[in-house]
C-alpha positions as CSV (number, residue, x, y, z in Angstrom):
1,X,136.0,52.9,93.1
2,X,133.1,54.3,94.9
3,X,130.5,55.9,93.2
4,X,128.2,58.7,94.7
5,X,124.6,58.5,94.1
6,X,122.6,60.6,91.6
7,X,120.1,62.9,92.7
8,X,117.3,60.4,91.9
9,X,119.0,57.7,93.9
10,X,119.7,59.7,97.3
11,X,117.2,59.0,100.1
12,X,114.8,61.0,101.3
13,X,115.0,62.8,104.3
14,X,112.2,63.2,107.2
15,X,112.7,66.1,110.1
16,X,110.3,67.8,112.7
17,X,111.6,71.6,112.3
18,X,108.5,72.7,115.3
19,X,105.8,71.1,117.0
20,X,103.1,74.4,118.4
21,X,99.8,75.0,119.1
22,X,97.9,76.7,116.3
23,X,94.7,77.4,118.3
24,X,93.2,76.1,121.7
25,X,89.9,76.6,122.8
26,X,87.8,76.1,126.4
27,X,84.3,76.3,127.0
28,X,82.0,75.8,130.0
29,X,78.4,76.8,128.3
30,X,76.6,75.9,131.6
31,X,78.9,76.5,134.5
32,X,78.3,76.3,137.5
33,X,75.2,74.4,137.1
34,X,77.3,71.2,135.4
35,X,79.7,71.4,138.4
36,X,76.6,70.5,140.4
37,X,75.6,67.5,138.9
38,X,76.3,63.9,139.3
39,X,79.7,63.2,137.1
40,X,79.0,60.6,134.2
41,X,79.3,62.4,131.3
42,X,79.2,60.9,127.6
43,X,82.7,61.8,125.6
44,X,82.6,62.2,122.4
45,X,86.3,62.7,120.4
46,X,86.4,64.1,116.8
47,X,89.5,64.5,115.1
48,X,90.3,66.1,111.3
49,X,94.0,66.9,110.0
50,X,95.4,68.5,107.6
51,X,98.2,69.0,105.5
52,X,99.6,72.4,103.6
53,X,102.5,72.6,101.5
54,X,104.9,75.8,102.2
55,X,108.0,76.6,100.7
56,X,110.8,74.5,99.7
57,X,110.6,70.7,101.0
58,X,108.6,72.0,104.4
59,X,105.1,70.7,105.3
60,X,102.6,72.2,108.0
61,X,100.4,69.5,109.5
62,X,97.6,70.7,111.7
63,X,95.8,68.1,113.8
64,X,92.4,68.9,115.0
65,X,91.0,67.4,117.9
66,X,87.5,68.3,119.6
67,X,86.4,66.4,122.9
68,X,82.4,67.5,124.2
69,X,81.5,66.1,127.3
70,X,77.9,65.9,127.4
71,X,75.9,65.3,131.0
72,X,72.1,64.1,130.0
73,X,71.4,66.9,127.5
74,X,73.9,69.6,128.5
75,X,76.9,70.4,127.6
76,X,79.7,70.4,130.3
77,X,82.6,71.8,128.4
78,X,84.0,71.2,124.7
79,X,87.7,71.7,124.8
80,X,89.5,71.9,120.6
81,X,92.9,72.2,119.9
82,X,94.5,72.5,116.5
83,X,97.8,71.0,117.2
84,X,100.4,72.1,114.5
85,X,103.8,71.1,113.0
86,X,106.2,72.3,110.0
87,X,107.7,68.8,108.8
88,X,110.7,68.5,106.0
89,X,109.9,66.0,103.8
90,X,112.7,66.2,100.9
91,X,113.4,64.0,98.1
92,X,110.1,61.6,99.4
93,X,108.2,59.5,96.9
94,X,104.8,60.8,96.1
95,X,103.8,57.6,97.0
96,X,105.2,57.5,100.1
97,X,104.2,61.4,100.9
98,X,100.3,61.2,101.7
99,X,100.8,58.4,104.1
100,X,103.6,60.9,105.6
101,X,101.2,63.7,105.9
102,X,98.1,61.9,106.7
103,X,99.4,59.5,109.3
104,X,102.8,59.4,110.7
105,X,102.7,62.8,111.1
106,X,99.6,62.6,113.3
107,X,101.0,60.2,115.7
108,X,103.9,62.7,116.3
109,X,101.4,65.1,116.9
110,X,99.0,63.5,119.1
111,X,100.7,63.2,122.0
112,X,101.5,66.8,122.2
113,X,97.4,67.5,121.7
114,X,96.8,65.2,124.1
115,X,98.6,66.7,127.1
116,X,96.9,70.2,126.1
117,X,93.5,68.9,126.5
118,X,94.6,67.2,129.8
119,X,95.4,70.1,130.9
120,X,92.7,72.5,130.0
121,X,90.0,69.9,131.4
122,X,91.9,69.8,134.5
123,X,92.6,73.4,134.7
124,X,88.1,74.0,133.9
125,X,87.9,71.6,137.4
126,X,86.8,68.4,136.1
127,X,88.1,65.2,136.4
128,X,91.2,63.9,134.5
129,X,90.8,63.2,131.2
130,X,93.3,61.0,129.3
131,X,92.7,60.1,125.4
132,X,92.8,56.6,124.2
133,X,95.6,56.6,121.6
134,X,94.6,56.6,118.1
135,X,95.9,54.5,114.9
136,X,96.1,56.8,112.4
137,X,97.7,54.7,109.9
138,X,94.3,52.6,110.8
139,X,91.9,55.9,109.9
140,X,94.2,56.7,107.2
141,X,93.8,53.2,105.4
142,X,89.8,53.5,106.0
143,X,90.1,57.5,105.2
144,X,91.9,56.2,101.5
145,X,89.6,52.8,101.1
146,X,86.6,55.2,101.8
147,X,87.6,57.8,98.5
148,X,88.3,55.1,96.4
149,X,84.9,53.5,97.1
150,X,83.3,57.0,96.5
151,X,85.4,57.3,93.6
152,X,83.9,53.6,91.8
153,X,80.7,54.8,92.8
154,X,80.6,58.3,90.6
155,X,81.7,56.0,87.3
């Protein structure tokens, strides 16, 4: 005799409904005169995310991702993208659902944030410009042991 699991029991259930680009952004503040220097810029990567509950079991991520290239003390371009996804996370543990949110959905979305900045450096005229990958179960561990030290600190 087979029995079929309760509600509580059943597993939960992970799916990527759409992967898009929320908002992308190119600047070249001092074009052409950065096209006329001597190319060694100084690259500095930011990154933020964000997650927002919508209807139902559905999740949007938004990863955010800033890249300046800095030659001495201008500024050669600053390229952002807020790459986006809607996620179905059903039946998940609330344990289980901020590490979700705040870093495995990340790494699905990085690659797809990469490319777009590739693209748009390449397509302002500059050399290629290829992202190191990024743990983001690593900054989400440091992201969580930083709010708890915070938190022990306001007691």
């Amino acid at each position: 005799m087979s029995e079929t699991p309760s509600t509580d029991q059943q597993q939960g259930q992970f799916a990527i409904q759409r992967v898009y680009v929320k908002d992308l952004s190119f600047e070249v503040p001092n074009a052409p005169k950065v096209f006329q220097s001597n190319w060694q810029p100084q690259i500095n990567v930011q990154l933020s995310t964000e997650a927002t509950a919508l209807e139902g079991s559905f999740y949007e991520v938004v990863l955010g991702v800033t890249v300046t290239a800095n030659l001495d003390d201008n500024i050669a371009f600053i390229a952002e993208i807020k790459q986006a996804g809607i996620f179905l996370l059903d039946k998940i543990p609330e344990d289980h659902l901020a590490q979700l949110l705040g870093a495995y959905c990340p790494n699905i979305l990085f690659p797809f944030a990469r490319e777009a900045i590739a693209d748009v450096v390449a397509r302002g005229s500059f050399p290629q410009l290829l992202l190191a990958p990024v743990n983001f179960d690593l900054v989400f561990a440091e992201r969580q042991r930083q709010l708890a030290d915070s938190a022990q600190t306001m007691q």
